[in-house]
PAZA-718673 format. One record per atom (N, C-alpha, C): z, x, y; residue number from 1; residue in three letters. Coordinates in pm, whole numbers, plus 50000, padded with zeros to 5 digits. Each point is the difference from the previous one (the first is absolute). Example, Ala and Ser with C-alpha at 12.3 -4.5 7.8 and 13.67 -1.06 7.14 Angstrom:
{pz=50780&px=51319&py=49431&nr=1&rest=ALA}
{pz=50000&px=49911&py=50119&nr=1&rest=ALA}
{pz=50000&px=50090&py=50120&nr=1&rest=ALA}
{pz=49928&px=49965&py=50105&nr=2&rest=SER}
{pz=50006&px=50082&py=50119&nr=2&rest=SER}
{pz=50073&px=49923&py=50109&nr=2&rest=SER}
END
This chain:
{pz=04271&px=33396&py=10437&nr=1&rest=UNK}
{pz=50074&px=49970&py=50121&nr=1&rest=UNK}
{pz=50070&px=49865&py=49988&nr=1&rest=UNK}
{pz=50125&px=49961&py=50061&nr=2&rest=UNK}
{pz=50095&px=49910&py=49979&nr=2&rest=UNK}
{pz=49980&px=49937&py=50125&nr=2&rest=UNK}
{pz=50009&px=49887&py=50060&nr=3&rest=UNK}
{pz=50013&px=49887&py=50088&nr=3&rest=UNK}
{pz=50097&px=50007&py=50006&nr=3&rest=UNK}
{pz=50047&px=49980&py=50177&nr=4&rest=UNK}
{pz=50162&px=50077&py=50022&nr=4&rest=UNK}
{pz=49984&px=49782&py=50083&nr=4&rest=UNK}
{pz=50150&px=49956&py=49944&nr=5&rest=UNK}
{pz=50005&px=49865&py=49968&nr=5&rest=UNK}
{pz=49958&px=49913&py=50202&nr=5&rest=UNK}
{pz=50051&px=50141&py=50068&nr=6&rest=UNK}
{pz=49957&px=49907&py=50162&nr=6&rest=UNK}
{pz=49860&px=50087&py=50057&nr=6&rest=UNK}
{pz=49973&px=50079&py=49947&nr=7&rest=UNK}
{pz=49895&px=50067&py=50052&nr=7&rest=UNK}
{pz=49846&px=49920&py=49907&nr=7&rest=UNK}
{pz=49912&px=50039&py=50082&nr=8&rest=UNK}
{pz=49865&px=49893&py=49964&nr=8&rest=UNK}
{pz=49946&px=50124&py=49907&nr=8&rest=UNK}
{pz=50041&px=50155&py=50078&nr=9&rest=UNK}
{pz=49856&px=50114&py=50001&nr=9&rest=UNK}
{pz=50112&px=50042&py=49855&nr=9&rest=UNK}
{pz=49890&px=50055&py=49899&nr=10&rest=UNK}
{pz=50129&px=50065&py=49851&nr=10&rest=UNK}
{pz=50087&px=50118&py=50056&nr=10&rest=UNK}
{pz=50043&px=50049&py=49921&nr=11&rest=UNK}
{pz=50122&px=50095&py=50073&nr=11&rest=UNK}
{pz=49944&px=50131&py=49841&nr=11&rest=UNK}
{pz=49958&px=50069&py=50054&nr=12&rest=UNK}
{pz=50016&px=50126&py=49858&nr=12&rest=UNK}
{pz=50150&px=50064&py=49991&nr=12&rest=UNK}
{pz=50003&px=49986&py=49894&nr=13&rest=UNK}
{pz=50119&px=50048&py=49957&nr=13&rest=UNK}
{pz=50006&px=50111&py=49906&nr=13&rest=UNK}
{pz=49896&px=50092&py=50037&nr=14&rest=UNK}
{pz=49998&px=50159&py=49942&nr=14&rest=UNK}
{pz=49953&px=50048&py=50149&nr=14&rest=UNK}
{pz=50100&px=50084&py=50049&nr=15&rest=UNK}
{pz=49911&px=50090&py=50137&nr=15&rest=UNK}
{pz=50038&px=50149&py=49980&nr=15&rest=UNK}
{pz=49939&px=50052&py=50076&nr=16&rest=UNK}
{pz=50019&px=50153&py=49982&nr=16&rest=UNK}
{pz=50140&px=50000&py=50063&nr=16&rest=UNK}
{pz=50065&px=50091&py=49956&nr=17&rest=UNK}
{pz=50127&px=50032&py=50012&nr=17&rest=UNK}
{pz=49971&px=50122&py=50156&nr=17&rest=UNK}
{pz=50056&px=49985&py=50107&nr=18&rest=UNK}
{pz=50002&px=50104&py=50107&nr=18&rest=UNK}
{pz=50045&px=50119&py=49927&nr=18&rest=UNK}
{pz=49980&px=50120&py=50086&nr=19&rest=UNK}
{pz=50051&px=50115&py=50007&nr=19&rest=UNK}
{pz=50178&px=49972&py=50000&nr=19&rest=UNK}
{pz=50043&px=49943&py=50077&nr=20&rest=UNK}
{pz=50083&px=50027&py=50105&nr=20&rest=UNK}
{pz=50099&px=49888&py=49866&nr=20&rest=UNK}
{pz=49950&px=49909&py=49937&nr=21&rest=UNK}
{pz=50066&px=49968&py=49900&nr=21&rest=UNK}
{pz=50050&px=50006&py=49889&nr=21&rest=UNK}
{pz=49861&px=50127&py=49958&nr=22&rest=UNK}
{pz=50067&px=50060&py=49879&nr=22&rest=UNK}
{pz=50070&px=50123&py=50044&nr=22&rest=UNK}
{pz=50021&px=50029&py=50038&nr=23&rest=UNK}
{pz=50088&px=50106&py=50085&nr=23&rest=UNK}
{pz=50125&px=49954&py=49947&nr=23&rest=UNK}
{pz=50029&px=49873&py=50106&nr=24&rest=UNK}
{pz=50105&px=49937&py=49983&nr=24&rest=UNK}
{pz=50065&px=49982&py=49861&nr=24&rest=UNK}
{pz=49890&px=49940&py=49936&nr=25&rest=UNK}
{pz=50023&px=49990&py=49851&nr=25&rest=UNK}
{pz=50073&px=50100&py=49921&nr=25&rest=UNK}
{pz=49941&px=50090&py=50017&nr=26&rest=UNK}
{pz=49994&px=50117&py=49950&nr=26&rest=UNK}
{pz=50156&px=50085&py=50036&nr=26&rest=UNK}
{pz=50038&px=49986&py=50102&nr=27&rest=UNK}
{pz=50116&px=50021&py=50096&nr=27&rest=UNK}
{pz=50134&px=49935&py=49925&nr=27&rest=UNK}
{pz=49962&px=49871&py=49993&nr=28&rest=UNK}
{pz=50120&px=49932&py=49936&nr=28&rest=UNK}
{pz=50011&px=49996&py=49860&nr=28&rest=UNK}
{pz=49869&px=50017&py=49943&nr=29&rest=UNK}
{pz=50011&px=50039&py=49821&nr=29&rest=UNK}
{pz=50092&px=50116&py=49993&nr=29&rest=UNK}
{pz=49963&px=50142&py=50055&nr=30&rest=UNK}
{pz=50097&px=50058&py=50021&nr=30&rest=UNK}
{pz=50113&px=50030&py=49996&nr=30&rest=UNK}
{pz=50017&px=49947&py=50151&nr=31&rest=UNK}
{pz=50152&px=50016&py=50068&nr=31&rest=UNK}
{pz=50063&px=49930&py=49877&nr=31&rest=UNK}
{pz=49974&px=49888&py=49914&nr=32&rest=UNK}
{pz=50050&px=49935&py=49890&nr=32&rest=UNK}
{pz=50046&px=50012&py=49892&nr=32&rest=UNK}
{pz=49890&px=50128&py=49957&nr=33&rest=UNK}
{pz=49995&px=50065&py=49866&nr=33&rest=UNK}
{pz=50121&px=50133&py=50029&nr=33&rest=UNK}
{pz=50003&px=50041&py=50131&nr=34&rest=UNK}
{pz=50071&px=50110&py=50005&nr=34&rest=UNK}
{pz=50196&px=49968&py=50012&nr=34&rest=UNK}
{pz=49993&px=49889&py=50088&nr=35&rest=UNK}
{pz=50095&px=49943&py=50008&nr=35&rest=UNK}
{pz=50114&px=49926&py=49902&nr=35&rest=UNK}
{pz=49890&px=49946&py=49879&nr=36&rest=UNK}
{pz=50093&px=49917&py=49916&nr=36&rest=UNK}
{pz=50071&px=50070&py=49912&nr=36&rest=UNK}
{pz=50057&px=50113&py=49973&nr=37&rest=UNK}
{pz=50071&px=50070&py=49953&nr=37&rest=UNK}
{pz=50157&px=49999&py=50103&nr=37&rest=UNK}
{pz=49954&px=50041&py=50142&nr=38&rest=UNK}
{pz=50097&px=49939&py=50094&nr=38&rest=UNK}
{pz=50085&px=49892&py=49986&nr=38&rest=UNK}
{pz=49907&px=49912&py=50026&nr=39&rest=UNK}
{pz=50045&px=49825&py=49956&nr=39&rest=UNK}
{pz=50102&px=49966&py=49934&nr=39&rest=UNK}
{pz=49920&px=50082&py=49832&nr=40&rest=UNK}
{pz=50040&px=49941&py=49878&nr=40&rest=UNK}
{pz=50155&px=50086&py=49987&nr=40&rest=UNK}
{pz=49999&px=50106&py=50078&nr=41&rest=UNK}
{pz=50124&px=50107&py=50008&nr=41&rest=UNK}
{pz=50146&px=49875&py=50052&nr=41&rest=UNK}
{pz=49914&px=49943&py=50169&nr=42&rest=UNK}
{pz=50098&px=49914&py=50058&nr=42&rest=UNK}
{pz=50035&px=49930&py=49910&nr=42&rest=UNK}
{pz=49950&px=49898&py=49939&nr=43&rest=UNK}
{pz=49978&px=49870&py=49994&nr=43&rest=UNK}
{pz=50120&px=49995&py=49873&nr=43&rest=UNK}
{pz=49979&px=50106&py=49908&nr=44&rest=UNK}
{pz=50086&px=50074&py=49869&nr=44&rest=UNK}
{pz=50197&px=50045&py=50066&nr=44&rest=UNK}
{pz=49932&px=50101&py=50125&nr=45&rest=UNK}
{pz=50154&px=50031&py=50002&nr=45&rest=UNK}
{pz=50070&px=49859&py=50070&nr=45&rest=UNK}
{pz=49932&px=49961&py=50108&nr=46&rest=UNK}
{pz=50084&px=49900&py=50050&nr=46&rest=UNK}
{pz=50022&px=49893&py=49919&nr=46&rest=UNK}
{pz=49949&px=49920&py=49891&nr=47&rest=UNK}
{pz=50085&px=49924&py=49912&nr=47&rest=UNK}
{pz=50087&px=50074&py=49948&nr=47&rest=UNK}
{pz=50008&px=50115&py=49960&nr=48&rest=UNK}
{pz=50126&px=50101&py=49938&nr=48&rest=UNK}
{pz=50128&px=49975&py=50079&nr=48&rest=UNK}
{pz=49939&px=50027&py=50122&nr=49&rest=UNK}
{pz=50104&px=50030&py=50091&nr=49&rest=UNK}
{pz=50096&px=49847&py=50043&nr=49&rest=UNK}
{pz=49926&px=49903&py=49998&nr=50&rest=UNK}
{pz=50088&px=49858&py=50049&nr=50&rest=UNK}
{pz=50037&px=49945&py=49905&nr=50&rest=UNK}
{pz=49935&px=50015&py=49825&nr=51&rest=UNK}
{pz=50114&px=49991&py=49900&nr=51&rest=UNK}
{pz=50063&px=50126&py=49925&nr=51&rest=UNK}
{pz=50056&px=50091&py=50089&nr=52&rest=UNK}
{pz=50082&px=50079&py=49945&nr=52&rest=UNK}
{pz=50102&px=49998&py=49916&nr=52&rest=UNK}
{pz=50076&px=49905&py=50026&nr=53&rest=UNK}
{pz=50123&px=49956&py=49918&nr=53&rest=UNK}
{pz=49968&px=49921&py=49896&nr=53&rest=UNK}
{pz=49848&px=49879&py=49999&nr=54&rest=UNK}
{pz=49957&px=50012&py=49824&nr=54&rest=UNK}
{pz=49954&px=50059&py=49910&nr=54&rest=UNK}
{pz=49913&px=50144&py=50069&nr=55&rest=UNK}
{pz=49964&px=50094&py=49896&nr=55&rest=UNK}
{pz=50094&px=50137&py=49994&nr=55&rest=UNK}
{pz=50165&px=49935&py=50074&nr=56&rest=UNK}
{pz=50110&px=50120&py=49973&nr=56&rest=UNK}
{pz=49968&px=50110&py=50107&nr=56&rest=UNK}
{pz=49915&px=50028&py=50058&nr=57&rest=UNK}
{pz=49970&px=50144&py=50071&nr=57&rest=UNK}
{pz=50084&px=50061&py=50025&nr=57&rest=UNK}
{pz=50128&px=49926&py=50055&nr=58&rest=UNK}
{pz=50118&px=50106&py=50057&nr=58&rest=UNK}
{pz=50081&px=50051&py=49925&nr=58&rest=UNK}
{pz=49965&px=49912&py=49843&nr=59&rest=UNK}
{pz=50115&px=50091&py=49894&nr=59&rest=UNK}
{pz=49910&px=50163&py=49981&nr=59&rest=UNK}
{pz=49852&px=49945&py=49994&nr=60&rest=UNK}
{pz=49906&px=50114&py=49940&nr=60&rest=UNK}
{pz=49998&px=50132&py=50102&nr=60&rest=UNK}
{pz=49928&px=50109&py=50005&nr=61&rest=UNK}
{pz=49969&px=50102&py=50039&nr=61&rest=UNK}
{pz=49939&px=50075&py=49943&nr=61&rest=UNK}
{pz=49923&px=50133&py=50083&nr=62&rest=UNK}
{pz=49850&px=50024&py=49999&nr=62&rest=UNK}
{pz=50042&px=50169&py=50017&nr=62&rest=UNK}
{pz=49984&px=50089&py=49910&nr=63&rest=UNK}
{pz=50010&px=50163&py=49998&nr=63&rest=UNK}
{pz=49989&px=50060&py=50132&nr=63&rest=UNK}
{pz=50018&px=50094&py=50028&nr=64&rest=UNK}
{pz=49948&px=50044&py=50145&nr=64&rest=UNK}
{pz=49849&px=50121&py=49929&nr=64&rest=UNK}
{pz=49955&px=50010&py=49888&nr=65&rest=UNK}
{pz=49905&px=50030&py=49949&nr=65&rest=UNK}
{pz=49898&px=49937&py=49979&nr=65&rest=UNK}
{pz=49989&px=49888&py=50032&nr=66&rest=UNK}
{pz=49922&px=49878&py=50035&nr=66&rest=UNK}
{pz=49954&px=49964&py=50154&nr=66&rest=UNK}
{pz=50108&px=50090&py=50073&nr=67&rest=UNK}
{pz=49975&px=49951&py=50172&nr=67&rest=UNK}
{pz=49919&px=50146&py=50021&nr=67&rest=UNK}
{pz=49969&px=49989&py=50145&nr=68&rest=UNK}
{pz=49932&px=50118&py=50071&nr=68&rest=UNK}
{pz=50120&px=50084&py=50039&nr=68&rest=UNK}
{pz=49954&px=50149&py=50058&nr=69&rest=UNK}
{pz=50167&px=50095&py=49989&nr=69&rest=UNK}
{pz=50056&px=49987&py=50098&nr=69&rest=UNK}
{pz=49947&px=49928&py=50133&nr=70&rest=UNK}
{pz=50074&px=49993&py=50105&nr=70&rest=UNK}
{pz=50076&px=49838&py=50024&nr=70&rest=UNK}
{pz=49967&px=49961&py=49910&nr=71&rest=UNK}
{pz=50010&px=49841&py=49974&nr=71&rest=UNK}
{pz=50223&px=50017&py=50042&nr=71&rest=UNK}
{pz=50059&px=49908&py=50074&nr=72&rest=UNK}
{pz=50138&px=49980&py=50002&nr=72&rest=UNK}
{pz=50057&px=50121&py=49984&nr=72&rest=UNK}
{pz=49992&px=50096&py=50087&nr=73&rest=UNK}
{pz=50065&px=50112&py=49943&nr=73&rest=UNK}
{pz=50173&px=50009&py=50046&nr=73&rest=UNK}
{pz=50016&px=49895&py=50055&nr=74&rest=UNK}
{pz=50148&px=49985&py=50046&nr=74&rest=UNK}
{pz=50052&px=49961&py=49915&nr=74&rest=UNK}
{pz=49961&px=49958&py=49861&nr=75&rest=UNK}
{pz=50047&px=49964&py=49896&nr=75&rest=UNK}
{pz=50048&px=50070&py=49890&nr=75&rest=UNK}
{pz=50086&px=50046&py=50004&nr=76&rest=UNK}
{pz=50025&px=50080&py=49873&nr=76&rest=UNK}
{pz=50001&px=50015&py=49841&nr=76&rest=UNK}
{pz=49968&px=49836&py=49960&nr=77&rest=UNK}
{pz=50042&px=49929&py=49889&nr=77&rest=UNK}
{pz=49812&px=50051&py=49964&nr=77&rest=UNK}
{pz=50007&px=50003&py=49818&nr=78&rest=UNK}
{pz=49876&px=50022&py=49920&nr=78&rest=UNK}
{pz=49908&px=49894&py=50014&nr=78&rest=UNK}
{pz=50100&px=49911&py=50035&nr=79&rest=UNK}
{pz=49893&px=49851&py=50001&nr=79&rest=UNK}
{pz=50008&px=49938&py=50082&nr=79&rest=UNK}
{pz=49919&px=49919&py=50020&nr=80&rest=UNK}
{pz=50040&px=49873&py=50125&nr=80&rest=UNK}
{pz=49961&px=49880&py=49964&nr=80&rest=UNK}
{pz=50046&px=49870&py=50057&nr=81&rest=UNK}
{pz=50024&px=49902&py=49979&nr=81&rest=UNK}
{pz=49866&px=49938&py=49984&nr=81&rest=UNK}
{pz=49945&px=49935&py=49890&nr=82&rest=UNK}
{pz=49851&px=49972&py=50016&nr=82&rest=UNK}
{pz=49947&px=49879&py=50118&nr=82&rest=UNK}
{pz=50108&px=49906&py=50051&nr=83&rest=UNK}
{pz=49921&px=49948&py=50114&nr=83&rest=UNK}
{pz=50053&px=50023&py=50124&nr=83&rest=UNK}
{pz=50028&px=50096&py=50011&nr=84&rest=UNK}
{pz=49968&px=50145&py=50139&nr=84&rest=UNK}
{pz=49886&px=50042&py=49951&nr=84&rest=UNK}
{pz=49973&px=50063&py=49846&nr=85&rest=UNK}
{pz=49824&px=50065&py=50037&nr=85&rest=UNK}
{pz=49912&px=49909&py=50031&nr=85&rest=UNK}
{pz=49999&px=49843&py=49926&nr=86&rest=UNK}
{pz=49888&px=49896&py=50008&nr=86&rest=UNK}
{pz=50019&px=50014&py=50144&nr=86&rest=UNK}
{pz=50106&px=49921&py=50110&nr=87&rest=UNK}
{pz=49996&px=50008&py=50111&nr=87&rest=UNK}
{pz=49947&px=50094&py=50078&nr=87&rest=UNK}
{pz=50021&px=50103&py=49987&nr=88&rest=UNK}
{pz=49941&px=50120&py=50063&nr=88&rest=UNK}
{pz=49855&px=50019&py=49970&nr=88&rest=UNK}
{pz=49938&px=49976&py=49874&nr=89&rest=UNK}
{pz=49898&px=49997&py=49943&nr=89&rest=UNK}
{pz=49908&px=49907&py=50068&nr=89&rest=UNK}
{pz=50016&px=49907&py=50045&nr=90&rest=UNK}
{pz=49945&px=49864&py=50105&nr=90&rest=UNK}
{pz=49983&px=49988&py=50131&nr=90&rest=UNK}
{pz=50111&px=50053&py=50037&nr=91&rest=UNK}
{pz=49984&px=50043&py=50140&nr=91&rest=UNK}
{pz=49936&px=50150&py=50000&nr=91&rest=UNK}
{pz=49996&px=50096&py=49884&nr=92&rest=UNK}
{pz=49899&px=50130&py=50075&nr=92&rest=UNK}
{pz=50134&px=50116&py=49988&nr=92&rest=UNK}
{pz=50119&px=50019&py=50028&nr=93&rest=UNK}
{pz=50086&px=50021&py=50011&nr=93&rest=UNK}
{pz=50002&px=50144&py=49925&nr=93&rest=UNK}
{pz=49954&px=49935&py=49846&nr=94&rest=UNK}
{pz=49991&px=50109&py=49906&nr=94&rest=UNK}
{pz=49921&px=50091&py=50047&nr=94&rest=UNK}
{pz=49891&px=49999&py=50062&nr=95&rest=UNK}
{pz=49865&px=50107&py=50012&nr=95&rest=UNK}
{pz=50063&px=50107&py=50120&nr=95&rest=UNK}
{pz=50152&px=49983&py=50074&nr=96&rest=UNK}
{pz=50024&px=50057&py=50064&nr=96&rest=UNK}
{pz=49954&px=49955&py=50175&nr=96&rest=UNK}
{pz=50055&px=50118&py=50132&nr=97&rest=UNK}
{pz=49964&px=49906&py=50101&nr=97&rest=UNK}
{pz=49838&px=49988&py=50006&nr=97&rest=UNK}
{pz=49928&px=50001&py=49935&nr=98&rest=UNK}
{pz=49846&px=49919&py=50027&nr=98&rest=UNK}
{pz=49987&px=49839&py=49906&nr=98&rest=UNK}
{pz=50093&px=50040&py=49898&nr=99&rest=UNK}
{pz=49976&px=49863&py=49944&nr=99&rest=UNK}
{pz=49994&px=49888&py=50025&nr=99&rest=UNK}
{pz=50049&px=49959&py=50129&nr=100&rest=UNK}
{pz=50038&px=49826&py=50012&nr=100&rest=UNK}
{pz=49849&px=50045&py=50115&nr=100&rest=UNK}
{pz=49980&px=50127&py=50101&nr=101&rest=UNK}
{pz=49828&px=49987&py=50063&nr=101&rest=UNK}
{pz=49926&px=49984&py=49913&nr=101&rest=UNK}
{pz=49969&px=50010&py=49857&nr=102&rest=UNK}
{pz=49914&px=49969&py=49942&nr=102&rest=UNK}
{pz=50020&px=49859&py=49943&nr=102&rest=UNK}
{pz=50108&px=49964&py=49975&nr=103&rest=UNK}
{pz=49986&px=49844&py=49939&nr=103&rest=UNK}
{pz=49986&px=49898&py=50160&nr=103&rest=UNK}
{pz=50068&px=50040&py=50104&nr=104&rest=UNK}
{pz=49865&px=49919&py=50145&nr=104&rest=UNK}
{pz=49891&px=50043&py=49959&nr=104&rest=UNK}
{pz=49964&px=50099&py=49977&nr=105&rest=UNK}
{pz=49872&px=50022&py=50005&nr=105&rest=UNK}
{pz=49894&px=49908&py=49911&nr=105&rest=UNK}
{pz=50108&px=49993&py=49889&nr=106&rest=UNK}
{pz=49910&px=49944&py=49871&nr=106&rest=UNK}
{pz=50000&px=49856&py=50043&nr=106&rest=UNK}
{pz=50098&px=49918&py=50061&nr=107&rest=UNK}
{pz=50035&px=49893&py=50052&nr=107&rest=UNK}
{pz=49900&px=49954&py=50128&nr=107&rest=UNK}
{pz=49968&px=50087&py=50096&nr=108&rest=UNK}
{pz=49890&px=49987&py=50117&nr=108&rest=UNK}
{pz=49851&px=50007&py=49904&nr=108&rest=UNK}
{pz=49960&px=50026&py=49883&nr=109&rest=UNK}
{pz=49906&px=50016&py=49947&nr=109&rest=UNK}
{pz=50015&px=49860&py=49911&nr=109&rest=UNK}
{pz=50116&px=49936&py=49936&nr=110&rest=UNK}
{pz=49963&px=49840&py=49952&nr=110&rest=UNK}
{pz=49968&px=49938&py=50075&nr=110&rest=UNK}
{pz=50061&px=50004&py=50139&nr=111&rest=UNK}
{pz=49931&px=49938&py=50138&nr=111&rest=UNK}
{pz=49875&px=49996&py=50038&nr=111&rest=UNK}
{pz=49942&px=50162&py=49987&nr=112&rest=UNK}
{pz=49875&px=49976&py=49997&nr=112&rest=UNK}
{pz=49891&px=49951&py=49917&nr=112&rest=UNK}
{pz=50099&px=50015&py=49863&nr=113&rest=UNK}
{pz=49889&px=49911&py=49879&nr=113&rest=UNK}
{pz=49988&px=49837&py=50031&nr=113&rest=UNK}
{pz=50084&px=49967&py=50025&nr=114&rest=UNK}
{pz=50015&px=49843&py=50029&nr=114&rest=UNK}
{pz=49926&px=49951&py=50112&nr=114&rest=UNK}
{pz=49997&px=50069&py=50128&nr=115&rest=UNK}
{pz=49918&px=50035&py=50137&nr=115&rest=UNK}
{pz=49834&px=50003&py=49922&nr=115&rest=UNK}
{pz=49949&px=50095&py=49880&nr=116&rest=UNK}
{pz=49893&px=50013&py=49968&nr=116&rest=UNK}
{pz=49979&px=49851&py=49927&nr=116&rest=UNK}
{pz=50082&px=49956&py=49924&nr=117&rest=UNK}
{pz=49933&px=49956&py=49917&nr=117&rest=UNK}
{pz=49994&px=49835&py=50042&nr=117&rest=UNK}
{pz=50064&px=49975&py=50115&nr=118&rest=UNK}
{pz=49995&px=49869&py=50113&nr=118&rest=UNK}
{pz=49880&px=50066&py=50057&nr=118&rest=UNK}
{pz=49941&px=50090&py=50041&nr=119&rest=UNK}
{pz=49902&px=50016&py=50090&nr=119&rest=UNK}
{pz=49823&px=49995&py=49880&nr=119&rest=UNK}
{pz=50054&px=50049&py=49923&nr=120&rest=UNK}
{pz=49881&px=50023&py=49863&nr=120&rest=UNK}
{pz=49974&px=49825&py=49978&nr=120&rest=UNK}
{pz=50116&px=49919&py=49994&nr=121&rest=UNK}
{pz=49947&px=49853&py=49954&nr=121&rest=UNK}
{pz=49953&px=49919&py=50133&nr=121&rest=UNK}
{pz=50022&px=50037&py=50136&nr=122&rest=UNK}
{pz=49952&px=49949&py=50103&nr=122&rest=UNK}
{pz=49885&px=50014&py=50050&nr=122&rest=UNK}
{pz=49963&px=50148&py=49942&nr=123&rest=UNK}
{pz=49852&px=50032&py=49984&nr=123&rest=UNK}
{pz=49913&px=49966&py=49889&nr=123&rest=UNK}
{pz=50085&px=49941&py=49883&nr=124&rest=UNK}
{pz=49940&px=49936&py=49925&nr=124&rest=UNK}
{pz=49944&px=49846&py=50039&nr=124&rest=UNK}
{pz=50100&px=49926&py=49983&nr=125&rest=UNK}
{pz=50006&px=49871&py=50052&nr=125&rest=UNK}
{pz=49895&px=50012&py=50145&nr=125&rest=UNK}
{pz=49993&px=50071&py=50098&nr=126&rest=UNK}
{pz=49882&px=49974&py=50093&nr=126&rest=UNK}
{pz=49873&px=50061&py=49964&nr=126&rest=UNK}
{pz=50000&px=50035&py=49963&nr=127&rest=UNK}
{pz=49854&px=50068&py=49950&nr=127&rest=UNK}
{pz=49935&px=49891&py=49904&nr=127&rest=UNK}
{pz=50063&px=49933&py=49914&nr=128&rest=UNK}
{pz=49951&px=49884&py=49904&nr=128&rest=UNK}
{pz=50004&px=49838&py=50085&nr=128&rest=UNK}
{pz=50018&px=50029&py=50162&nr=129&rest=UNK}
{pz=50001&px=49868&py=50067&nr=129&rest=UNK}
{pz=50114&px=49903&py=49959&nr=129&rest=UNK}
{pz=50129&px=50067&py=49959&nr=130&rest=UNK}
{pz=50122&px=49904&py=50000&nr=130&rest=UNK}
{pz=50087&px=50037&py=50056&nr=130&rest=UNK}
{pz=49957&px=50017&py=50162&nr=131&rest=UNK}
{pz=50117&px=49980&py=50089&nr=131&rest=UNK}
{pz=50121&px=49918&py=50012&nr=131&rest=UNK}
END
């Protein structure tokens, strides 16, 4: 046991972990592990997308055998411009009309990882007496 520097009585600093915390734990390991594919999706297209014109995108283009079949069908051309797909690809666009509900979706769920994992260290930090 460690002597907590204003307190007289020691402070243990191994306690049983609640129910209700490893839950939590457990919740945001998760939501984390499932999510960072999401993330790493954003995090990839949107640098694509705001230097477009240094990695060329708008000279390049992308098969329509590469897209999904309902993908731009007002388009007549074999190909399309590759940062229209990145763009579309980021916002959800590509997956059709559910795609951009699932990237909120995926987006209300980083919210909640961040929500967990501020609440996981507040229950840390009080439980070890460092309010």
């Amino acid at each position: 046991m460690l002597r907590h520097p204003l307190r007289a009585a020691p402070v243990r600093t191994t306690r049983r972990r609640t129910r209700a915390s490893q839950v939590l734990r457990k919740f945001h390991l998760w939501l984390g592990v499932t999510f960072t594919i999401n993330f790493l999706l954003l995090l990839l297209t949107g640098v694509l997308v705001q230097h477009r014109e240094l990695f060329g995108l708008e000279t390049k283009t992308v098969s329509r055998r590469w897209l999904p079949a309902g993908y731009r069908n007002q388009d007549p051309d074999t190909e399309i411009r590759a940062d229209i797909v990145l763009t579309d690809l980021h916002s959800g666009k590509l997956f059709g009309p559910r795609g951009p509900v699932i990237v909120d979706g995926a987006a209300a769920a980083w919210i909640l990882m961040m929500c967990s994992g501020y609440a996981v260290q507040l229950v840390s930090r009080y439980r070890n007496g460092k309010t």
